[in-house]
Chimera marker file (.cmm) of the C-alpha trace (Angstrom):
<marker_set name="trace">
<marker id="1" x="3.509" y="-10.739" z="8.034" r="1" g="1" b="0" radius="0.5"/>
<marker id="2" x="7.432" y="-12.370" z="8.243" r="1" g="1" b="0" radius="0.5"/>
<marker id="3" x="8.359" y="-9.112" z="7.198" r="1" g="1" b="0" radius="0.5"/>
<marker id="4" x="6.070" y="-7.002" z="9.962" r="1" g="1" b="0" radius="0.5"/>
<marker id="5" x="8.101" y="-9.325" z="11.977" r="1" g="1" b="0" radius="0.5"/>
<marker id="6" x="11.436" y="-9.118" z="11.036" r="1" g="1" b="0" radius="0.5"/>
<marker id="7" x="11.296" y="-5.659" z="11.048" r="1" g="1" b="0" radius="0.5"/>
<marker id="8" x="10.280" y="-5.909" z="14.820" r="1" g="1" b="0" radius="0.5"/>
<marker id="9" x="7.653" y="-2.801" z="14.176" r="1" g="1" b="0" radius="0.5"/>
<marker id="10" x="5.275" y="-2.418" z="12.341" r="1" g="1" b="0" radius="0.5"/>
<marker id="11" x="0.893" y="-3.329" z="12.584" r="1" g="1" b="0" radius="0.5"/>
<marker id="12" x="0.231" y="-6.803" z="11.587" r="1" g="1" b="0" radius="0.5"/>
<marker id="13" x="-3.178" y="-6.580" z="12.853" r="1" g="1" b="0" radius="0.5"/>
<marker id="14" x="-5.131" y="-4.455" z="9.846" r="1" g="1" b="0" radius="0.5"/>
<marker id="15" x="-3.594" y="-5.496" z="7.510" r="1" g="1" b="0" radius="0.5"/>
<marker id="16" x="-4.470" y="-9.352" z="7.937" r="1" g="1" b="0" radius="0.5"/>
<marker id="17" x="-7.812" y="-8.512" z="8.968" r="1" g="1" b="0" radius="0.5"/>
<marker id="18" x="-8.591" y="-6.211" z="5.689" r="1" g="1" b="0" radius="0.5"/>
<marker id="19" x="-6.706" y="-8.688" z="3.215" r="1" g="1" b="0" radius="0.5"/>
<marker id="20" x="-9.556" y="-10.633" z="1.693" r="1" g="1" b="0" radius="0.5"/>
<marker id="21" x="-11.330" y="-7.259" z="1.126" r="1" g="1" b="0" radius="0.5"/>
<marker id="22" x="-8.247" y="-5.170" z="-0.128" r="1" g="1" b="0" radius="0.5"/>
<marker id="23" x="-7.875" y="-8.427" z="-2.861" r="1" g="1" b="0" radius="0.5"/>
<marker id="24" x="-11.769" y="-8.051" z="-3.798" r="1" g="1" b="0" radius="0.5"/>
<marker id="25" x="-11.031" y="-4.380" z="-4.288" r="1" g="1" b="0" radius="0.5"/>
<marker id="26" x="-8.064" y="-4.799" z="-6.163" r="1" g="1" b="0" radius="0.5"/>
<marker id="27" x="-8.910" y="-7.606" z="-8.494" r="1" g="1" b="0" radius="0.5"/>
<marker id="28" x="-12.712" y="-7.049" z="-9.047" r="1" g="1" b="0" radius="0.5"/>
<marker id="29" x="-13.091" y="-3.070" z="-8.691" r="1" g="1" b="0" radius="0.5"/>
<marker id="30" x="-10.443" y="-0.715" z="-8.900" r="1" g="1" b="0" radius="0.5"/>
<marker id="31" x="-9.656" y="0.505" z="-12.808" r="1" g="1" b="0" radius="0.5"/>
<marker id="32" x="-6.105" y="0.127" z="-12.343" r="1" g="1" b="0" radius="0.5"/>
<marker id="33" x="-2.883" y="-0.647" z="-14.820" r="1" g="1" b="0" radius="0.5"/>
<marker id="34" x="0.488" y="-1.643" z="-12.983" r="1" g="1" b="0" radius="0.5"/>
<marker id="35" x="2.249" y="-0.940" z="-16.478" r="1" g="1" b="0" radius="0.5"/>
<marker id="36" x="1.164" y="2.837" z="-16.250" r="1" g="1" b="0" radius="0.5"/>
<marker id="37" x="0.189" y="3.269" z="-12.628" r="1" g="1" b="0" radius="0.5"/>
<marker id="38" x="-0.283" y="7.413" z="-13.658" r="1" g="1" b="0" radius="0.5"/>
<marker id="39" x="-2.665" y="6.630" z="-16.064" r="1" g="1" b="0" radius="0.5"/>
<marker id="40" x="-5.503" y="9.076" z="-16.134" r="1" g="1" b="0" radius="0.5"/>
<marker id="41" x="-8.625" y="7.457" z="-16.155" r="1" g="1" b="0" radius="0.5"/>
<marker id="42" x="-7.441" y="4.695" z="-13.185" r="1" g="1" b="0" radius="0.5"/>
<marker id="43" x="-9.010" y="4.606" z="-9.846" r="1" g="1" b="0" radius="0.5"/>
<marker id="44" x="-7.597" y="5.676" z="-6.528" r="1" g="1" b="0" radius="0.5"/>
<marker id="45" x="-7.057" y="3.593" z="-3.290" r="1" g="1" b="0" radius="0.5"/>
<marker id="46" x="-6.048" y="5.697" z="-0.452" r="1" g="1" b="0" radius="0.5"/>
<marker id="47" x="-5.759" y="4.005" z="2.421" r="1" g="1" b="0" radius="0.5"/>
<marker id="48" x="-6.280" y="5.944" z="5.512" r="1" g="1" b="0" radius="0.5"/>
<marker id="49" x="-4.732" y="4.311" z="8.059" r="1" g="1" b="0" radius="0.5"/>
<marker id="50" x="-1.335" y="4.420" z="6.912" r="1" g="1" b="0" radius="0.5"/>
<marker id="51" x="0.319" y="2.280" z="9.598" r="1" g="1" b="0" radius="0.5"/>
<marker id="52" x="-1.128" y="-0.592" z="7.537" r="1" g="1" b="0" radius="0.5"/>
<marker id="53" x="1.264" y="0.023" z="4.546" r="1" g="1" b="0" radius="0.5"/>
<marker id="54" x="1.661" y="-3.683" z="4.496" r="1" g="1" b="0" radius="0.5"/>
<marker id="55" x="-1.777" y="-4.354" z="3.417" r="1" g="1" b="0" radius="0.5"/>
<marker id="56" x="-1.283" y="-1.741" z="0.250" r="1" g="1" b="0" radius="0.5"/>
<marker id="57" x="2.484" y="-2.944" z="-0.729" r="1" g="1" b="0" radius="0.5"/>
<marker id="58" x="0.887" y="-6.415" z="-0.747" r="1" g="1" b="0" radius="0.5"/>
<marker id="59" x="-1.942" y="-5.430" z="-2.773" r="1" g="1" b="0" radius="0.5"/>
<marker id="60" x="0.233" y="-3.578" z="-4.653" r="1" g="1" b="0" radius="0.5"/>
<marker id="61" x="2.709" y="-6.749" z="-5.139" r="1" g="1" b="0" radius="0.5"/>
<marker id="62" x="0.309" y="-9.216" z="-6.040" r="1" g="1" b="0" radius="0.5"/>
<marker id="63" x="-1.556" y="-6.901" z="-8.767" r="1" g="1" b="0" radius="0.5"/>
<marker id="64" x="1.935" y="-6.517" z="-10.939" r="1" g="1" b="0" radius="0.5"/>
<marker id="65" x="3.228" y="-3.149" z="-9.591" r="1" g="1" b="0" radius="0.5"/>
<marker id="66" x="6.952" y="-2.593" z="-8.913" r="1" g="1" b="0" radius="0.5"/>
<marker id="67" x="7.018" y="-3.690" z="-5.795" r="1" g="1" b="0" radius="0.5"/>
<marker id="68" x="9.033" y="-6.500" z="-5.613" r="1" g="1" b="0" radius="0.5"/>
<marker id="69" x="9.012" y="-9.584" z="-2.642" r="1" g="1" b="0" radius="0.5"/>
<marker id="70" x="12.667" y="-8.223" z="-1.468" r="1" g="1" b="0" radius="0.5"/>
<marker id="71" x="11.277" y="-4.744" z="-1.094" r="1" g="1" b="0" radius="0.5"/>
<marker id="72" x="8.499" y="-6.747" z="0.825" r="1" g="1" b="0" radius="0.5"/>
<marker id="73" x="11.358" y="-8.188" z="2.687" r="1" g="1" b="0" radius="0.5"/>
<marker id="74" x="12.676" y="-4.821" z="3.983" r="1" g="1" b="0" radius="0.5"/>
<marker id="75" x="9.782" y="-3.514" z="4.882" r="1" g="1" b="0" radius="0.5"/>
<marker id="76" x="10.411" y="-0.467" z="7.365" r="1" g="1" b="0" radius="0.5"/>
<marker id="77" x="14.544" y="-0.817" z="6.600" r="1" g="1" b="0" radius="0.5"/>
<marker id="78" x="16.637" y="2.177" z="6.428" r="1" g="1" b="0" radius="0.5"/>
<marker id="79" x="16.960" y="3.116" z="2.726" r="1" g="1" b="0" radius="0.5"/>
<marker id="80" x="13.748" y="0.742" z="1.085" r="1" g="1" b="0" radius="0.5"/>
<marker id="81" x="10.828" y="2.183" z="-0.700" r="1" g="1" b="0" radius="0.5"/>
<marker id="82" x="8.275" y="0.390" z="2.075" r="1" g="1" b="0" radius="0.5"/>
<marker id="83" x="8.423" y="2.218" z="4.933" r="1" g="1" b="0" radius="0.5"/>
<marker id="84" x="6.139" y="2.174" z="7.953" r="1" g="1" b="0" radius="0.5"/>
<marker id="85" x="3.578" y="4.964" z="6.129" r="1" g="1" b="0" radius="0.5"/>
<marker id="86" x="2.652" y="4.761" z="2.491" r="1" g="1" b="0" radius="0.5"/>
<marker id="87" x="4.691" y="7.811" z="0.402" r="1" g="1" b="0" radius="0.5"/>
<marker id="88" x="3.785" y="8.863" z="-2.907" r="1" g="1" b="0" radius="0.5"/>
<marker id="89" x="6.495" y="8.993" z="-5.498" r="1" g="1" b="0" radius="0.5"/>
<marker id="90" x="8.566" y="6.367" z="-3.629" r="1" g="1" b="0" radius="0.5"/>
<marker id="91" x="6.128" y="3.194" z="-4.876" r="1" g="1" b="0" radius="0.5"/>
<marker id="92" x="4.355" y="2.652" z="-7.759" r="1" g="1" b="0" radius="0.5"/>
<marker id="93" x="0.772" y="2.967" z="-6.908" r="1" g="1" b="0" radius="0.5"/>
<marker id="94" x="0.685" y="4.475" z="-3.933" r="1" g="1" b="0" radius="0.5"/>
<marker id="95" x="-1.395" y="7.391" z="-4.916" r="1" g="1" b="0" radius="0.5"/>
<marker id="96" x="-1.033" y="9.756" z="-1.398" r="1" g="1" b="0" radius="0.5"/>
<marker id="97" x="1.265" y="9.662" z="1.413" r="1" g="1" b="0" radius="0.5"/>
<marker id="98" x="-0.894" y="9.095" z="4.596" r="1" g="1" b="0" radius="0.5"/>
<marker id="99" x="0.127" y="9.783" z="8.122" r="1" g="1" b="0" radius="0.5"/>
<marker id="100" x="-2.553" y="10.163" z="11.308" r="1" g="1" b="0" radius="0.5"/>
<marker id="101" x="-5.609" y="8.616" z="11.004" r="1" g="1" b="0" radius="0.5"/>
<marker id="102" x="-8.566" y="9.901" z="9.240" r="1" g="1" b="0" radius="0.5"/>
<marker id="103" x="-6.343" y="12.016" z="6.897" r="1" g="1" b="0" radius="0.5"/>
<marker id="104" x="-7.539" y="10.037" z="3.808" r="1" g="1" b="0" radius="0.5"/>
<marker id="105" x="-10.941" y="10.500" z="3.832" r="1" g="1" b="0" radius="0.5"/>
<marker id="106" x="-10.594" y="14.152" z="3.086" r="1" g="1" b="0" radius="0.5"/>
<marker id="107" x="-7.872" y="13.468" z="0.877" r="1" g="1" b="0" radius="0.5"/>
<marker id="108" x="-9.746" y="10.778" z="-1.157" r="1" g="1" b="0" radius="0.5"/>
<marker id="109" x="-12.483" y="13.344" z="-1.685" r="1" g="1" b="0" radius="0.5"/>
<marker id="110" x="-10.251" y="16.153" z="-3.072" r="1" g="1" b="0" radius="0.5"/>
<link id1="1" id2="2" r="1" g="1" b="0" radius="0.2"/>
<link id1="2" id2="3" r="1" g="1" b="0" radius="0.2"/>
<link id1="3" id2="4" r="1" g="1" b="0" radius="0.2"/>
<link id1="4" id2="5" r="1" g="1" b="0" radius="0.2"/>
<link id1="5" id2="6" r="1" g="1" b="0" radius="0.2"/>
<link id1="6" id2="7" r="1" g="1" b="0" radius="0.2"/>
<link id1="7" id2="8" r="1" g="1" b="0" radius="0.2"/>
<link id1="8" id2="9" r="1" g="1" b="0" radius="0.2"/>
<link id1="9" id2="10" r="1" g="1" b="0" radius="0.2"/>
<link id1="10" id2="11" r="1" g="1" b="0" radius="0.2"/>
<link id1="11" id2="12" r="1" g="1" b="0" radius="0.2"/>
<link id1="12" id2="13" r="1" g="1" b="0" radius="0.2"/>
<link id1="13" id2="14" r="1" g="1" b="0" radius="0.2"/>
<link id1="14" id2="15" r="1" g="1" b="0" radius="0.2"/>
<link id1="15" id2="16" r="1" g="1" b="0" radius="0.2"/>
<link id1="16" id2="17" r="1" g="1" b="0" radius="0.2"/>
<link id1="17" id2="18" r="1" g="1" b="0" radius="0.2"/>
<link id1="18" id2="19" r="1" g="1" b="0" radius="0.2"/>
<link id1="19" id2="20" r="1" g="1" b="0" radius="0.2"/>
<link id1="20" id2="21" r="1" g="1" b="0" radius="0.2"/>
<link id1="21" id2="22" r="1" g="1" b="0" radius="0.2"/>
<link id1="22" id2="23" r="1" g="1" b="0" radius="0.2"/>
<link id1="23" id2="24" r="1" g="1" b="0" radius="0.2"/>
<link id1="24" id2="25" r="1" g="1" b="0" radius="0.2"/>
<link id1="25" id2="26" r="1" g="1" b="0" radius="0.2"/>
<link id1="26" id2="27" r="1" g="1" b="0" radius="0.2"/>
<link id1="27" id2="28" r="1" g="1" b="0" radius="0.2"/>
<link id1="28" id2="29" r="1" g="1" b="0" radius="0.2"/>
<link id1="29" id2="30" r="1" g="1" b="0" radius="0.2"/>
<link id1="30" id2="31" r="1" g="1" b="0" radius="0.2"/>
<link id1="31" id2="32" r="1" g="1" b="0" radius="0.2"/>
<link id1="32" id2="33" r="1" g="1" b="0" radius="0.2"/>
<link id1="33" id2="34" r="1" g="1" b="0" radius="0.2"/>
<link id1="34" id2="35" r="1" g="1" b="0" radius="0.2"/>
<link id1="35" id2="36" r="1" g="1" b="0" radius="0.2"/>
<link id1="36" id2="37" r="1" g="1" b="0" radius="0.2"/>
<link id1="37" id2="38" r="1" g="1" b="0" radius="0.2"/>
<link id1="38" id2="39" r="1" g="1" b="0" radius="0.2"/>
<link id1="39" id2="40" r="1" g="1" b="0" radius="0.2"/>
<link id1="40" id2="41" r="1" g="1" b="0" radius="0.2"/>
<link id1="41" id2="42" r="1" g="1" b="0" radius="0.2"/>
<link id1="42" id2="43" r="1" g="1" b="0" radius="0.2"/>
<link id1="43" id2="44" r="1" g="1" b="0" radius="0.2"/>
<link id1="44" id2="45" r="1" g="1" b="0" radius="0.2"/>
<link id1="45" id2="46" r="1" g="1" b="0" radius="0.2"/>
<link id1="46" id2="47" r="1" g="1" b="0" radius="0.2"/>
<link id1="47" id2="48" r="1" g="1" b="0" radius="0.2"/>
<link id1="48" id2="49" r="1" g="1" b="0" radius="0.2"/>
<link id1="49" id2="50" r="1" g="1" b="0" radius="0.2"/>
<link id1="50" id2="51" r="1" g="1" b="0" radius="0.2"/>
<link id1="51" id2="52" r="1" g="1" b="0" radius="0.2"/>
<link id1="52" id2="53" r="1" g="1" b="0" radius="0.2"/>
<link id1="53" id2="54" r="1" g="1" b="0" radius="0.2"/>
<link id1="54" id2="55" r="1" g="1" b="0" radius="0.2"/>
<link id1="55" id2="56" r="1" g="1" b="0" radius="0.2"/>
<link id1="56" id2="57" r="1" g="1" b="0" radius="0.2"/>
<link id1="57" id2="58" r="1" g="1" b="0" radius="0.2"/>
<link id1="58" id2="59" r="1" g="1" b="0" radius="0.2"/>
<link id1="59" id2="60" r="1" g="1" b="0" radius="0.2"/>
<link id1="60" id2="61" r="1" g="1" b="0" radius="0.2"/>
<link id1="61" id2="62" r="1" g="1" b="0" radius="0.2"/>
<link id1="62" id2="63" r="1" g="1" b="0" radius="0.2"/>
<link id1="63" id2="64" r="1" g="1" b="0" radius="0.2"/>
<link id1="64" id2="65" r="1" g="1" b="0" radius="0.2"/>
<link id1="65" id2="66" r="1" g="1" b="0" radius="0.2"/>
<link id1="66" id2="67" r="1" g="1" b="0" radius="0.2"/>
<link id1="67" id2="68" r="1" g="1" b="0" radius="0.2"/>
<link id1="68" id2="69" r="1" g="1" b="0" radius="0.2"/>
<link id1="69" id2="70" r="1" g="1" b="0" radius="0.2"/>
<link id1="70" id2="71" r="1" g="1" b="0" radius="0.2"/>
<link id1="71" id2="72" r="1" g="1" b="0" radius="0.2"/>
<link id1="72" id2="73" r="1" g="1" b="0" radius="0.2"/>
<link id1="73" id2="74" r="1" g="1" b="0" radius="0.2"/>
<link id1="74" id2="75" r="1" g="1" b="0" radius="0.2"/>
<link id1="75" id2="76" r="1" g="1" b="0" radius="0.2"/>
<link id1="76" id2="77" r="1" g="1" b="0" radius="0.2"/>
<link id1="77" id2="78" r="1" g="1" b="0" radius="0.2"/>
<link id1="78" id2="79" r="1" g="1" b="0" radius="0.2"/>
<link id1="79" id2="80" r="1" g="1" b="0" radius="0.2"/>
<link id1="80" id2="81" r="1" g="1" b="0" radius="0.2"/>
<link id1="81" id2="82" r="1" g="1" b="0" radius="0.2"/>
<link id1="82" id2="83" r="1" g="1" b="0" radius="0.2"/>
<link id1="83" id2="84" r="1" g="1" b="0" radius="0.2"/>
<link id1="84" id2="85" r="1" g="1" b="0" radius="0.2"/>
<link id1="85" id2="86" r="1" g="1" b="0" radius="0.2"/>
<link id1="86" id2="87" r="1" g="1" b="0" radius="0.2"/>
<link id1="87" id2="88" r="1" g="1" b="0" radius="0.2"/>
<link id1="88" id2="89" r="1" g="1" b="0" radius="0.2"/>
<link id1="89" id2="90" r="1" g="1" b="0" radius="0.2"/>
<link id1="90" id2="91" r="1" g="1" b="0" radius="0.2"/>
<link id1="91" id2="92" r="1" g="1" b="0" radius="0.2"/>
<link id1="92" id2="93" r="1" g="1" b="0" radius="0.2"/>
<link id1="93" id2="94" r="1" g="1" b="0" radius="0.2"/>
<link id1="94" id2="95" r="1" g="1" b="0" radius="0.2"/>
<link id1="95" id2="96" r="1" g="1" b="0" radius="0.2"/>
<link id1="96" id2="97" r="1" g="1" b="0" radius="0.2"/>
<link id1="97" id2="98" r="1" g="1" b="0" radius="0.2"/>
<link id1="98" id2="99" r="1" g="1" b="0" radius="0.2"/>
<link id1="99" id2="100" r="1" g="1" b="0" radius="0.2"/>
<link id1="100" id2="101" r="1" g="1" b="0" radius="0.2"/>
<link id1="101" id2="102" r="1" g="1" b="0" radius="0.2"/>
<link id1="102" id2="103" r="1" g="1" b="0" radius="0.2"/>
<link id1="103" id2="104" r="1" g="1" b="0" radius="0.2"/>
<link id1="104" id2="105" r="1" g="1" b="0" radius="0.2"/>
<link id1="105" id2="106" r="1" g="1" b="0" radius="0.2"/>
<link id1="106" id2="107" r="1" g="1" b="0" radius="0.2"/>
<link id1="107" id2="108" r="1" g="1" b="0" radius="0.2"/>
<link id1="108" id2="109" r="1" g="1" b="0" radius="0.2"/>
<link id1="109" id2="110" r="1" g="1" b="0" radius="0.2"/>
</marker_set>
């Protein structure tokens, strides 16, 4: 949360609260491999409420992706691949770029 901090914006808030369950998720459900994060057959975690990107570049850290503690560091900075709202194609694993609230469901359910 240093870096929700630092950044002086951000939601600290969610993301601490859903932690312990976003690490469950990650470590004992989701089919997942941070070597080929397109693979095929892997799961998808959209998270919904996009103004807690720190809880999935976290997730995303800790479970081997490239996403690396400086990027977690500059979280929200002009020019670094964690902004404020999750974006597809700009981190590894992020598998849909969420915005207002409630947008993932129907995006999680094709």
């Amino acid at each position: 949360m240093d870096a929700v901090q630092a950044a002086n914006s951000g939601h600290p808030g969610t993301p601490m609260a859903l932690a312990p369950l976003g690490y469950r998720i990650y470590t004992r459900h989701l089919r997942h491999d941070p070597d080929h994060p397109d693979w095929a057959d892997r799961d998808r975690f959209v998270l919904s409420c996009g103004h807690a990107s720190m809880l999935l570049y976290s997730l995303l850290h800790l479970s081997g992706y490239e996403v690396s503690l400086d990027d977690l560091k500059n979280f929200r900075q002009l020019n670094s691949p964690t902004a404020g709202h999750p974006e597809r194609g700009h981190v590894p694993g992020v598998e849909f770029t969420t915005g207002p609230l409630g947008q993932g469901f129907s995006a999680a359910v094709g």
